[in-house]
C-alpha positions in Angstrom: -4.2 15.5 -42.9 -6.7 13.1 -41.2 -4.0 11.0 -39.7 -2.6 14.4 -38.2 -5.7 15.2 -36.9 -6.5 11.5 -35.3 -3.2 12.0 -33.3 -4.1 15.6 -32.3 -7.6 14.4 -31.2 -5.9 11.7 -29.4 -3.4 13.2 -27.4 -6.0 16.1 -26.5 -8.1 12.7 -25.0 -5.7 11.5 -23.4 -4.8 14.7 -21.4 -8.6 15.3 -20.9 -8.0 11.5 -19.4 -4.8 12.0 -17.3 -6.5 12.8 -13.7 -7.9 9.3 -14.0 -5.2 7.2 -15.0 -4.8 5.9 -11.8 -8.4 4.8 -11.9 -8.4 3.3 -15.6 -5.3 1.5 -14.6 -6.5 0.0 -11.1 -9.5 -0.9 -12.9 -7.9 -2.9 -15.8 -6.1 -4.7 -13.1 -9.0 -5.7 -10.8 -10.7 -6.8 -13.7 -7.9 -8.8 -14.7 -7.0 -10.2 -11.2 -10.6 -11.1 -10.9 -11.4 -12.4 -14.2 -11.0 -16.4 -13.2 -13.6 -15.8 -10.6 -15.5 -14.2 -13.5 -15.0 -17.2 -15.3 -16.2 -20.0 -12.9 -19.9 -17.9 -12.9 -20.0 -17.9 -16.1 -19.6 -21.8 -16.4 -22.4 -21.9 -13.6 -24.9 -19.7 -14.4 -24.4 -19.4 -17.9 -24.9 -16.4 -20.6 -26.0 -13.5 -17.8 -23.5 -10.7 -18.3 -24.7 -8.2 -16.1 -25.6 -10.0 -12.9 -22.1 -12.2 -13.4 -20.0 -8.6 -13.2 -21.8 -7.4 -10.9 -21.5 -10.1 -8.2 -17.3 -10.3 -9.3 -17.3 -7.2 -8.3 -19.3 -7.1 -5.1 -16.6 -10.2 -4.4 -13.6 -8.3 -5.1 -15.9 -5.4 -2.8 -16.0 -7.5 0.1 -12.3 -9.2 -0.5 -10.5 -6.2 -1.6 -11.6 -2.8 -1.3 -13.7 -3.0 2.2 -10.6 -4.3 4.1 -7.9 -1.7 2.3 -10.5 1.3 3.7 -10.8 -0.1 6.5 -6.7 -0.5 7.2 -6.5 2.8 5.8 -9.0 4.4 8.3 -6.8 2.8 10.9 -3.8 3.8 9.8 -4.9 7.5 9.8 -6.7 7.3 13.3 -4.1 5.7 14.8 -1.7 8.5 12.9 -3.7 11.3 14.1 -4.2 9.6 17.9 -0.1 9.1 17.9 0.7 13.2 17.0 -2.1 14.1 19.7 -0.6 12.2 22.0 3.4 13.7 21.3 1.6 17.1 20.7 0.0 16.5 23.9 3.4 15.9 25.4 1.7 12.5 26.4 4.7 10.7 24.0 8.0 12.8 24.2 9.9 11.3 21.5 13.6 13.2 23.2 12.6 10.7 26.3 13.0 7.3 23.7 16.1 9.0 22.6 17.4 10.0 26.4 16.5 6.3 27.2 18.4 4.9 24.3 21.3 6.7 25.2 21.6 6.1 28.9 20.8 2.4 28.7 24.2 2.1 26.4 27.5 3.7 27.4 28.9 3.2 23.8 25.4 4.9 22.2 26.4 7.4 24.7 29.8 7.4 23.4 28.7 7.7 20.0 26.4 10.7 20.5 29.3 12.5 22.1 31.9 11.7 19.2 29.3 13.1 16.6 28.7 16.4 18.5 25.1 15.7 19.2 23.3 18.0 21.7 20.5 16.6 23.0 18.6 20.4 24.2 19.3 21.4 20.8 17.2 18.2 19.1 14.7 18.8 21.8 14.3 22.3 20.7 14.3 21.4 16.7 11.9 18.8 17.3 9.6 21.3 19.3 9.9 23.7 15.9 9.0 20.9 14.3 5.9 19.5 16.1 4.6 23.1 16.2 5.2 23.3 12.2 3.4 20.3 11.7 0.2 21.4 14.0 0.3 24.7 12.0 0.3 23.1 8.7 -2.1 21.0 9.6 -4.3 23.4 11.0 -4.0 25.8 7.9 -4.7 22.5 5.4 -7.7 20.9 7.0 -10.1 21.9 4.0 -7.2 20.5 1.8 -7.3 17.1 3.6 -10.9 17.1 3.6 -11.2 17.6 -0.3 -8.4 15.2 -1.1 -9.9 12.0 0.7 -13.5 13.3 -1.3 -11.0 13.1 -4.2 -10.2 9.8 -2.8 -13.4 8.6 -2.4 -14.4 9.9 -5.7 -11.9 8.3 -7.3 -12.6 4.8 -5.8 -16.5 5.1 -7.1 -14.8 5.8 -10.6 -13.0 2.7 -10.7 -15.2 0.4 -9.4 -17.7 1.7 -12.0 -15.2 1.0 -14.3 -14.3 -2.3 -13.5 -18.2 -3.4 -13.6 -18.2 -2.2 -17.6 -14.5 -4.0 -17.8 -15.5 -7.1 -16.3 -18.9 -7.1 -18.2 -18.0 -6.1 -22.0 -14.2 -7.1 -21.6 -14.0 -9.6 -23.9 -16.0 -7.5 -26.7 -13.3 -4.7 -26.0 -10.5 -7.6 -26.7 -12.4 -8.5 -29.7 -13.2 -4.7 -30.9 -9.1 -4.2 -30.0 -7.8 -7.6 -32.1 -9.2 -6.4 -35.3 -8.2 -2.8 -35.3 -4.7 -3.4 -34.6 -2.8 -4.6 -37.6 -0.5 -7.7 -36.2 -2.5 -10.4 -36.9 -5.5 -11.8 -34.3 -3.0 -14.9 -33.4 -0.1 -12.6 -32.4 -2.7 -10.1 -30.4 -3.8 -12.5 -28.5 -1.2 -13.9 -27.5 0.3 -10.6 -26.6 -3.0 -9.8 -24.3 -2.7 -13.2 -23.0 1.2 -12.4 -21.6 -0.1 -9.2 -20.6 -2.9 -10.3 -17.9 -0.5 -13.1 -17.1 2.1 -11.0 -16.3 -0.4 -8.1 -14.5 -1.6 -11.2 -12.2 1.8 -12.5 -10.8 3.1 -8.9 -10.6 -0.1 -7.8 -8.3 0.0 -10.8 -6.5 3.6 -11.1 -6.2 3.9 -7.8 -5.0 1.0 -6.5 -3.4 -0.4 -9.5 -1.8 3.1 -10.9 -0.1 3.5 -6.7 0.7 -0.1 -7.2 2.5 0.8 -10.0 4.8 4.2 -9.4 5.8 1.9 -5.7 7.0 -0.4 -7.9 8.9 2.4 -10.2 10.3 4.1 -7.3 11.1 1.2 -5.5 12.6 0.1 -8.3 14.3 3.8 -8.7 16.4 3.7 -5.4 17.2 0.6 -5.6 18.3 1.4 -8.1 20.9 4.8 -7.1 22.3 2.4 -3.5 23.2 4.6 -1.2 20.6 1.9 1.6 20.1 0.6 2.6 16.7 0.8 -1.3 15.2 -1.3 -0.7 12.8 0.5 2.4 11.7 3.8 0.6 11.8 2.2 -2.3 10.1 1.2 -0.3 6.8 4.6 1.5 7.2 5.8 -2.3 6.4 3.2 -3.2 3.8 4.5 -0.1 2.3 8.7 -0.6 2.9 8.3 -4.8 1.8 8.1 -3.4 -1.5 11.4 -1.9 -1.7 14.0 -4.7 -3.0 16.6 -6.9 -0.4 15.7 -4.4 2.5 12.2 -4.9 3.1 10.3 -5.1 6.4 13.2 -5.4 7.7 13.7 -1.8 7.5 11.0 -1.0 10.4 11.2 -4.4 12.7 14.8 -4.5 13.1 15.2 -1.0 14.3 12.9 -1.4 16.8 14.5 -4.5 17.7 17.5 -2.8 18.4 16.1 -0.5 20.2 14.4 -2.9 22.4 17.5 -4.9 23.1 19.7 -1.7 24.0 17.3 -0.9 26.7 17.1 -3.7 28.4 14.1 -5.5 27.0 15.5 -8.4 25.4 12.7 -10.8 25.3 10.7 -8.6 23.2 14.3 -7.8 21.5 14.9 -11.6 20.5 11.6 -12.5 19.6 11.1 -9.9 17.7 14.1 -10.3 15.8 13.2 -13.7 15.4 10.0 -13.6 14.3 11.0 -11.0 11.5 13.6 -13.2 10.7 11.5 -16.7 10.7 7.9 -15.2 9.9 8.2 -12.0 8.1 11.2 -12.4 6.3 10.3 -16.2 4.8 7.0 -14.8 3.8 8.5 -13.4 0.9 10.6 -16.6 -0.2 7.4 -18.9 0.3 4.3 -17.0 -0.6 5.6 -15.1 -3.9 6.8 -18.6 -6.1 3.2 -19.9 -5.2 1.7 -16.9 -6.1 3.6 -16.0 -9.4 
């Protein structure tokens, strides 16, 4: 009977829980990616719990968190300035499309063989832009509550990861002696465990990071608008296995070689080839 009612009690916690299992995750892993910087305070300024986690985490602050927001509020201005501008009709994105085709008689051909009308894509993606601004419109509390959400959310980890990084290794030792595997065995297993979190954040995340800023940064200086933007857009797509950046640079390499700007066409195919692409192959060994 008490057994059934420890794993009732404990499932009811853990729903009561779920809304901030991102959180409690992103926590554990900050506290674990940052836990050898932890460890180099502690050898220099000895037994001082509280003023050791707090200045990891200002650290992992000012390395971490403070450039993500400020990428993200980037990202989102730049998102917002790019749909005023095609709302605007400032940007027509038919005209990219009307370019592509007449700089290319067999892009041409190939719109005509799959029955594409070009009025008719005009007229859906006027449907769609005025969809958008509606939904928009109708959903602007709903955006503003989600990024308090957001925000909220953030405090909760970092608070958190203070407590983690402080009493962590009482929580290890408090964790080793309840479980029944033998103290050897556990900590081993939480040994493999933050070894493992480490080279997967930094072996995914991190090399995701810089082939954004590599990728931001060419498309920042061939003048493609919305780098940024396009930048995370690559952070994000790096992630996805044998396709990667690639997924965003090379069509817009394409596109720049089929109207007739082939420097920018050839080095920015080479530069995603040479630069972002390698990133991968020499920053995640290092790092893992």
């Amino acid at each position: 009977m008490f057994l059934l009612l420890l794993l009732l009690v404990t499932v009811l916690f853990l729903l009561l829980l779920q809304p901030f299992f991102a959180p409690i995750f992103w926590a554990c892993a900050i506290s674990l990616l940052f836990y050898p910087v932890q460890i180099k305070l502690l050898e220099r300024w000895g037994n001082r719990p509280n003023t050791i986690a707090l200045t990891t985490l200002l650290f992992c602050i000012l390395v971490v968190i403070i450039p993500v927001l400020l990428v993200l509020s980037s990202f989102v201005s730049e998102g917002a300035a790019l749909y005023m501008r095609i709302e605007s009709g400032e940007i027509n994105p038919i005209q990219y499309l009307v370019r592509l085709r007449d700089s290319s008689p067999t892009v041409n051909r190939l719109l005509e063989l799959m029955n594409i009308d070009m009025a008719m894509i005009e007229r859906q993606a006027r449907d769609g832009a005025l969809a958008i601004s509606g939904f928009a419109a109708r959903n602007v509390f709903s955006i503003g509550q989600s990024t308090f959400n957001f925000l909220l959310r953030i405090a909760l980890m970092l608070y958190m990861t203070f407590y983690l990084l402080r009493d962590g290794s009482t929580l290890i030792d408090l964790i080793t002696r309840a479980l029944p595997l033998g103290d050897e065995r556990e900590r081993l297993l939480f040994a493999k465990f933050a070894s493992v979190t480490r080279a997967t954040i930094k072996g995914n995340l991190v090399v995701a990071m810089v082939q954004g800023l590599l990728g931001g940064l060419i498309f920042w200086l061939l003048n493609i608008p919305a780098a940024i933007m396009w930048g995370v857009a690559m952070a994000c797509v790096s992630l996805i296995p044998a396709v990667g950046a690639g997924l965003i640079w090379l069509p817009f390499s394409i596109y720049l070689f089929i109207i007739g700007s082939q420097s920018a066409a050839i080095t920015l195919l080479v530069y995603g080839i040479a630069v972002i692409g390698l990133a991968d192959n020499i920053l995640r060994p290092i790092l893992v």
